[in-house]
N, C-alpha and C positions, 0 to 999 in steps of 0.2 A: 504494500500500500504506500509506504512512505518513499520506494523507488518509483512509481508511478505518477506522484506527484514531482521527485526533483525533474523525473525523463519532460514531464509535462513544461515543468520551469523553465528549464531548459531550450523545450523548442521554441517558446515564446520569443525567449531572448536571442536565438540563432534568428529566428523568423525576423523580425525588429531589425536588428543588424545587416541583413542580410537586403532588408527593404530600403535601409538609410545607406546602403554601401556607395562609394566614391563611384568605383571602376572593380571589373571582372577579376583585376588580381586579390580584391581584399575579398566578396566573396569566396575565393577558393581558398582562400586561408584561412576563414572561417569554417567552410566546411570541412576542413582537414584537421582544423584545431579540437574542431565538435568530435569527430570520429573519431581520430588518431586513440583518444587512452580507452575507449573501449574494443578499439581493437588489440590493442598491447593487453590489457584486461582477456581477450578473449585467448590468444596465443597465449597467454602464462598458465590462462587453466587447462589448454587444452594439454602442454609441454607437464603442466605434474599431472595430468590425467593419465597419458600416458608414462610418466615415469613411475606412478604407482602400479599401474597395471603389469610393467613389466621386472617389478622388481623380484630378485630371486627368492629370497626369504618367505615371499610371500603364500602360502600352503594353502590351495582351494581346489 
């Protein structure tokens, strides 16, 4: 509930910026700033999803 609401905050204020932007290069800079840590975010979980998965100790 309470990521629902910052994701919601959030688009507000990409949208807003993205409406007031100068020129095409500050647009994509925003849109890369917007994305860029959830997708670092998404590659971290994915790298220890897999590093659990294949860890040896692991007995299943």
């Amino acid at each position: 509930m309470l990521l629902n609401f910052i994701v919601l905050f959030q688009q507000i204020n990409v949208e807003e910026k993205i409406k007031n932007a100068p020129d095409k290069g500050y647009e994509i800079g925003v849109m890369i700033g917007t994305y860029l840590p959830f997708v670092l975010l998404v590659i971290l979980a994915y790298f220890m999803y897999h590093k659990a998965k294949n860890r040896k100790d692991f007995d299943d």
